[in-house]
C-alpha positions as CSV (number, residue, x, y, z in Angstrom):
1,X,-37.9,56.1,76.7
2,X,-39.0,54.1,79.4
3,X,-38.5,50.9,76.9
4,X,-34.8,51.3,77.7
5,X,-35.3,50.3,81.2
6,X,-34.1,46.7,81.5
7,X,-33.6,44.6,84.9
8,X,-30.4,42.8,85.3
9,X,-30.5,39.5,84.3
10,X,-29.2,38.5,88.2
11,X,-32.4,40.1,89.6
12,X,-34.6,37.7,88.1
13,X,-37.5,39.8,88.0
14,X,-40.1,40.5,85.0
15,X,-40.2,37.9,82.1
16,X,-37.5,36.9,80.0
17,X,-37.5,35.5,76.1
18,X,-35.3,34.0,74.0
19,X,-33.8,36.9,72.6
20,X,-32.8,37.8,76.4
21,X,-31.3,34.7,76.7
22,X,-29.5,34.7,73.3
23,X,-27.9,37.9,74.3
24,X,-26.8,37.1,77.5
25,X,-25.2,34.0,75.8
26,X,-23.5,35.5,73.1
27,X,-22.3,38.3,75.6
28,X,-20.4,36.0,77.8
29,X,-18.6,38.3,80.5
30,X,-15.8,35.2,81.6
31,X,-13.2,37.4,83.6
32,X,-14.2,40.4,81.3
33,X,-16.3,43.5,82.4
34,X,-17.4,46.9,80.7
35,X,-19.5,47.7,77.3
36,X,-19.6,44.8,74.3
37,X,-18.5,47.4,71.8
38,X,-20.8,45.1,69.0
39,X,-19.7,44.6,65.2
40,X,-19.4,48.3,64.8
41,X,-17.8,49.0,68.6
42,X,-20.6,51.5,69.0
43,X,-22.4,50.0,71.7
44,X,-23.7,52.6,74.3
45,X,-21.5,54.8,72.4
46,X,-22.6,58.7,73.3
47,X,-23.0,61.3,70.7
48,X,-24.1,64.9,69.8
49,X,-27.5,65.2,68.9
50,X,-27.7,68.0,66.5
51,X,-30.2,70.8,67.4
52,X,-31.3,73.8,69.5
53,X,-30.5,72.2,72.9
54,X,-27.7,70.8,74.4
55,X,-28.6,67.5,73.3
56,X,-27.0,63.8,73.3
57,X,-27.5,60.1,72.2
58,X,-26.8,56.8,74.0
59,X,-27.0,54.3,71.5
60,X,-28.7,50.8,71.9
61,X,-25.6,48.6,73.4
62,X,-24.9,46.1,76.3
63,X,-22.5,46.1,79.2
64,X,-21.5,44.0,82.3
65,X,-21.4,46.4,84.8
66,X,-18.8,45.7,87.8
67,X,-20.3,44.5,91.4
68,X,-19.3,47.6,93.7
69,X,-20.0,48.3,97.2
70,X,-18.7,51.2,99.4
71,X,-16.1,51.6,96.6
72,X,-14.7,47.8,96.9
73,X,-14.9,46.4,93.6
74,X,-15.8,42.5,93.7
75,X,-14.0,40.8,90.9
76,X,-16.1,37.9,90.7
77,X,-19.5,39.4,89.8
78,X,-21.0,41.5,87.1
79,X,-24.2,43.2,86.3
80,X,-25.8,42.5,82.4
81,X,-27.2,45.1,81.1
82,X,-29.0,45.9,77.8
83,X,-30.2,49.2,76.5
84,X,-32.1,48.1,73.2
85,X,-31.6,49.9,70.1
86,X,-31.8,52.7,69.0
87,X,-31.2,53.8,72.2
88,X,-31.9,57.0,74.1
89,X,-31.9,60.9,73.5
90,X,-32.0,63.2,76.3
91,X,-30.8,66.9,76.9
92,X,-28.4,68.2,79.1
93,X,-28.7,71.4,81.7
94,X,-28.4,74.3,80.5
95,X,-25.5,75.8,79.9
96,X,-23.9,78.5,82.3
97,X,-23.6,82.2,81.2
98,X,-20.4,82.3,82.6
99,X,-18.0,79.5,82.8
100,X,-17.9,75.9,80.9
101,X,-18.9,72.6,83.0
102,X,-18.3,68.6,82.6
103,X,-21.2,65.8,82.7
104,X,-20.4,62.3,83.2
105,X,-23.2,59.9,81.7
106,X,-23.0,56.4,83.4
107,X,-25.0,53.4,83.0
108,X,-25.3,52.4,86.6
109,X,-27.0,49.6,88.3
110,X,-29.1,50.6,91.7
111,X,-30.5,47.8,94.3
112,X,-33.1,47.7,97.1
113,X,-30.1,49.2,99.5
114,X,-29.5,52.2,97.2
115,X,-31.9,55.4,97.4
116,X,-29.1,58.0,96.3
117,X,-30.8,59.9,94.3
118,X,-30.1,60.6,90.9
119,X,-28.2,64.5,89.8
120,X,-29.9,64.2,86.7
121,X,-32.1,61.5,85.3
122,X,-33.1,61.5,81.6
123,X,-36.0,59.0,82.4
124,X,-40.0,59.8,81.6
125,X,-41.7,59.5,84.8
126,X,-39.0,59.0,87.2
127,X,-39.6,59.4,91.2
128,X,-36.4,58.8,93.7
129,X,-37.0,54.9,94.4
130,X,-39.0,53.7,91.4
131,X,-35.8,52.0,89.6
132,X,-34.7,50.2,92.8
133,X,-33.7,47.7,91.8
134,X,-32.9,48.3,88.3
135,X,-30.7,50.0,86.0
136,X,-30.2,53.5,83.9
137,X,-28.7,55.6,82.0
138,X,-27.7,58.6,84.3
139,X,-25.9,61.9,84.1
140,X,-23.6,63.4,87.2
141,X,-23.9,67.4,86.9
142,X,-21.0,68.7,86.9
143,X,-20.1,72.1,88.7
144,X,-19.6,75.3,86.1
145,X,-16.1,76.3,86.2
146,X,-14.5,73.0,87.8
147,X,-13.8,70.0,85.9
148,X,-15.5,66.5,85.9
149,X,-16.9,65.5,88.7
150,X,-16.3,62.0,90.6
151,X,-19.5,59.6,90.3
152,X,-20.7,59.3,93.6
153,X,-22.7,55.7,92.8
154,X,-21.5,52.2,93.0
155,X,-21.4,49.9,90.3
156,X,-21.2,52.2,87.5
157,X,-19.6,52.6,84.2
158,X,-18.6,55.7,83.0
159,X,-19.4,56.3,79.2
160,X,-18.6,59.9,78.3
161,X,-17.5,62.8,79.5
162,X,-19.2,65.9,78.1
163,X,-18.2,69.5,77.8
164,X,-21.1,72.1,78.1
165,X,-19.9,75.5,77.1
166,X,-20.7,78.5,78.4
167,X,-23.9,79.8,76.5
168,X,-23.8,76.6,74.7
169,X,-26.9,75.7,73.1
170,X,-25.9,73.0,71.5
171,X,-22.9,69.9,72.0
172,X,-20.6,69.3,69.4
173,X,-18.7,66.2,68.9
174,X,-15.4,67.5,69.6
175,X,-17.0,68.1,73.0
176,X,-17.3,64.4,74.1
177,X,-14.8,62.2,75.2
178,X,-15.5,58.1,75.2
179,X,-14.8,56.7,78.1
180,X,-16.7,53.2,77.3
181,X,-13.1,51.4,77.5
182,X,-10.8,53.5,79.4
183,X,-9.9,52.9,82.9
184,X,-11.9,55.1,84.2
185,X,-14.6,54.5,82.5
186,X,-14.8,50.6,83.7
187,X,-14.5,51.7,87.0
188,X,-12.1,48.7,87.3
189,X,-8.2,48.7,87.7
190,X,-7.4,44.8,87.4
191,X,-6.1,43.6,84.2
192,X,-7.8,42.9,80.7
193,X,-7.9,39.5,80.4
194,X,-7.2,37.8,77.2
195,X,-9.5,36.5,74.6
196,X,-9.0,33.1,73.0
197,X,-10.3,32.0,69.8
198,X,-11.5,29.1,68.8
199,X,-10.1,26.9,65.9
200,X,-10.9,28.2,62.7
201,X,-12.5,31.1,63.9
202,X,-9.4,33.7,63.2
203,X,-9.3,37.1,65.2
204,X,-11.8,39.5,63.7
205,X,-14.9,38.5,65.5
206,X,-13.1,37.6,69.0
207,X,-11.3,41.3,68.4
208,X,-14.5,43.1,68.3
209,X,-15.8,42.1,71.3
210,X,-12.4,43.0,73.1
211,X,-11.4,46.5,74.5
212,X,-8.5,48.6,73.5
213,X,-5.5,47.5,74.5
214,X,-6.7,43.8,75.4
215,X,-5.2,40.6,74.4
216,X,-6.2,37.7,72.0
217,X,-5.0,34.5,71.4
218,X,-5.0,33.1,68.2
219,X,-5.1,29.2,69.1
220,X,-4.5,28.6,65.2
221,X,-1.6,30.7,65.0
222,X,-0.1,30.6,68.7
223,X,-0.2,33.9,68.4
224,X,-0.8,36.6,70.9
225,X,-2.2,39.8,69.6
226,X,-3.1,43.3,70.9
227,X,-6.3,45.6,70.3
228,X,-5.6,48.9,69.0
229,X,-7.9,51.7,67.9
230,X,-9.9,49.4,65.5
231,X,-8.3,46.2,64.6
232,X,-6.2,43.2,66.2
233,X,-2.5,43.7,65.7
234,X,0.2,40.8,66.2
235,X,1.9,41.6,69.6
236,X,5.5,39.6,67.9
237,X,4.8,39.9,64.0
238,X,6.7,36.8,62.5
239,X,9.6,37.9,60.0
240,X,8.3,39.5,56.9
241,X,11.4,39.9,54.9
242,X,14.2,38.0,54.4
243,X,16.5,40.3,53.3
244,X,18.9,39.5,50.4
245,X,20.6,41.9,47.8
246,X,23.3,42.1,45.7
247,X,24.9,43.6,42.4
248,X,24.5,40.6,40.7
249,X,28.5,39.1,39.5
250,X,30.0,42.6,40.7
251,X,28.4,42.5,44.0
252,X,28.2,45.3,46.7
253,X,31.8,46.5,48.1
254,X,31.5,48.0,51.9
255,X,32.9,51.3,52.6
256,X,35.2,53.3,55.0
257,X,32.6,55.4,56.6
258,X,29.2,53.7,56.4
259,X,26.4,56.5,57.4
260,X,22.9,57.9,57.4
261,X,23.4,57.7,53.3
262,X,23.1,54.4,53.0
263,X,26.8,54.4,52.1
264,X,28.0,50.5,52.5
265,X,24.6,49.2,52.5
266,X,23.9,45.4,52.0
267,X,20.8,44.6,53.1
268,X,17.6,46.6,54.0
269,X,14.1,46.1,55.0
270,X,11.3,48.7,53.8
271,X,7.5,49.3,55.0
272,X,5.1,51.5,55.7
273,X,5.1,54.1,58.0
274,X,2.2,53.4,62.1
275,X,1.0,55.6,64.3
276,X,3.1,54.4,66.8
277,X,6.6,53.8,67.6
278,X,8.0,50.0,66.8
279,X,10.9,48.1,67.8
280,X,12.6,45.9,65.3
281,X,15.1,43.2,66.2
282,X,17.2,42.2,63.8
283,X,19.3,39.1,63.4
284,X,21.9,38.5,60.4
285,X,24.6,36.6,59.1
286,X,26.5,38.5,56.8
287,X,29.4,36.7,54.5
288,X,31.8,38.6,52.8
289,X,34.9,38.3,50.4
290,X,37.6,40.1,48.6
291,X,40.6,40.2,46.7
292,X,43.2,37.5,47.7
293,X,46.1,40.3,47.9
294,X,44.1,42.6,50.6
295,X,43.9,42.6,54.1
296,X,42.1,45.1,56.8
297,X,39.2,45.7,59.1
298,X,35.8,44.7,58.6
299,X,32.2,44.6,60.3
300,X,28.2,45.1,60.1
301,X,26.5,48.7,60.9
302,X,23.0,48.7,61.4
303,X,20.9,51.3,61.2
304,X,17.3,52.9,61.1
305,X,15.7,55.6,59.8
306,X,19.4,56.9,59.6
307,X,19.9,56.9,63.2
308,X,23.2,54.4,63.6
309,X,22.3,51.7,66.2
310,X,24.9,48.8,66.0
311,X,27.9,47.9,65.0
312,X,29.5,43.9,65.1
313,X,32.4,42.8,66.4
314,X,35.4,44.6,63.9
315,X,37.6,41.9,62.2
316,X,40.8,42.2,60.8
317,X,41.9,39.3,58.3
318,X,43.8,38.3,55.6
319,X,41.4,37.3,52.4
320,X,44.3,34.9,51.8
321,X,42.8,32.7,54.6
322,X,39.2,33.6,53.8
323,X,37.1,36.1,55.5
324,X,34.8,34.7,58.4
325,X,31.0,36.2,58.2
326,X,29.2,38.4,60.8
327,X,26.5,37.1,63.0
328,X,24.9,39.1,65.6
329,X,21.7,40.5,66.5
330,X,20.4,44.3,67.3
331,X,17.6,46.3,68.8
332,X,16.5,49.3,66.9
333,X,13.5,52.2,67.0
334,X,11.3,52.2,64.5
335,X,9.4,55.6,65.1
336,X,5.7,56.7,64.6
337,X,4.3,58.1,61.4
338,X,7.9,57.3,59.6
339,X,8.2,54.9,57.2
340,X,10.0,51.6,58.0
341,X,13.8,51.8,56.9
342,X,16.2,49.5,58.8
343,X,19.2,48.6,57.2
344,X,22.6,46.9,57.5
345,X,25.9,48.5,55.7
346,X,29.5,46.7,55.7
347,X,32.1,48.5,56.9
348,X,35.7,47.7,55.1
349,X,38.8,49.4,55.0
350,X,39.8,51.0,52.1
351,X,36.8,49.6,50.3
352,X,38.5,45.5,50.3
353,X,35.7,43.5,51.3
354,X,32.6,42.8,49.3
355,X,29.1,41.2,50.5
356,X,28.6,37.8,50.0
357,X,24.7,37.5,48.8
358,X,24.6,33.6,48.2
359,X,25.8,32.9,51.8
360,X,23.9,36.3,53.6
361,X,20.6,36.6,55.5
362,X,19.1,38.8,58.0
363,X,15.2,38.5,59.4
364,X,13.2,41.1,61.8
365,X,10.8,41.0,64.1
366,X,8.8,43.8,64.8
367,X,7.1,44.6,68.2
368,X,4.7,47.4,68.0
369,X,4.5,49.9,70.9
370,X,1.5,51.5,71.5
């Protein structure tokens, strides 16, 4: 166990070799602080440990751990840590008889100005002192009946939060909370800066070592996209459907009352459903025609998953001097876990105008919202 003990690379203590170096390099911090989450975004992840004990796992993982002193977070500098693999196993207090409690594992840096000593340490050996300086993993105790507790150490990142039940002798997974890339668990309230990748390279490798909700740059694509629960999604996807319908010769004749049943509709745009809301803005020109002895009112409805969103400016003109085509744009919601259905209908008065499909368009943009 005591093999997980590493000294910061800024101490410049003990002996260092190339895979030390290598590591360091690879793990880059830039502006950037908190765990490298790794190929598999496991790094320093904590788990359950299954057995008789309340029992958990730190896996093998590296971090930059933020510069704190007397809670003032220094933005410019940044502990390396590494915790080879496979890690660490430890257990937990025992559970209370009587009420629940919280433990916060950190991975915390100490120096020769810090003695506080440690609530729990799941270290062979340890005495108060003997890791200053150095680093750890640690656990804060929490209090049985309350919630988590607040970490009372400076530069710190919070890992997990776990749940010991009362008369627990085990920890399930459903009892641990990841806190490797919250807020909280940085320790660190300024903003995620964004990744940039390198020609060629594309975004999968430079999104793994990004945290949830953090931005890449896609130099190929000038592109910015956004980290989500486990892969890089375009922050402004480019149009992926041209839309353009018709009834072939007969073409598509618009309707007095276009609704939530599609009545009227021209044009539509179909995809699958996200677990999170969208927002799709649509832009169109629309052409229609009729017969040369009609005349009445005319214009665009848009709409998604049959909520109506948008209608154009309403025209009333004689086919005998041609009708003049809708252009516009609109802002719709595309909600979570529904499938994508965004469509445009034509409104015409008693049913006199018809779409135009050789002289229509309409294009989308989508804008995920998580």
């Amino acid at each position: 166990m005591a093999g997980g003990i590493r000294a910061p690379i800024y101490l410049h203590k003990g002996e260092y070799d190339s895979a030390d170096f290598r590591a360091v390099l690879a793990d880059i911090r830039g502006l950037n602080i908190g765990v490298v989450p790794g190929p598999a975004g496991d790094g320093l992840r904590v788990s359950a440990v299954a057995g008789s004990s309340a029992r958990v796992a730190v896996a093998g993982g590296r971090a930059w751990v933020p510069l704190t002193k007397s809670a003032v977070r220094d933005p410019r500098h940044a502990y390396y840590v590494d915790l080879p693999s496979p890690g660490v196993q430890f257990n937990l207090g025992t559970a209370s008889v009587t009420a629940d409690r919280y433990d916060v594992i950190v991975a915390r840096v100490s120096d020769d100005s810090d003695v506080t000593t440690y609530a729990e340490v799941p270290l062979a050996n340890y005495a108060p002192g003997n890791l200053a300086p150095g680093w750890c993993i640690d656990v804060v105790r929490g209090t049985d009946g309350a919630g988590a507790p607040s970490v009372p150490f400076d530069s710190y990142l919070a890992l997990a939060k776990v749940r010991v039940r009362k008369n627990a002798t085990s920890v399930s997974a459903a009892d641990i909370e990841d806190l490797r890339y919250s807020t909280a668990g940085q320790g660190d309230p300024t903003p995620i800066t964004p990744l940039r990748t390198a020609a060629g390279q594309g975004i999968a490798a430079v999104a793994a070592n990004q945290s949830r909700g953090g931005l890449i740059y896609s130099s190929d694509e000038d592109r910015v996209y956004v980290k989500g629960t486990t892969d890089a999604k375009p922050l402004v996807n480019r149009a992926f459907l041209m839309g353009q319908t018709g009834r072939g010769n007969t073409g598509w004749w618009g309707v007095d009352a276009p609704g939530p049943d599609m009545g009227g509709m021209v044009l539509r745009y179909d995809g699958p459903a996200a677990a999170y809301d969208r927002v799709g803005i649509v832009t169109y020109q629309i052409r229609v025609n009729g017969p040369p002895d009609r005349d009445g009112w005319h214009s665009i409805w848009t709409f998604s998953d049959t909520a109506f969103y948008w209608e154009s400016l309403r025209k009333y003109e004689s086919t005998t001097a041609g009708l003049t085509p809708h252009w516009g744009a609109a802002q719709v919601l595309i909600p979570k876990n529904r499938p994508l259905k965004v469509w445009h209908s034509l409104y015409a008065q008693d049913g006199f105008a018809q779409f135009d499909e050789w002289q229509s368009y309409s294009q989308m943009t989508v804008i995920p919202l998580e």
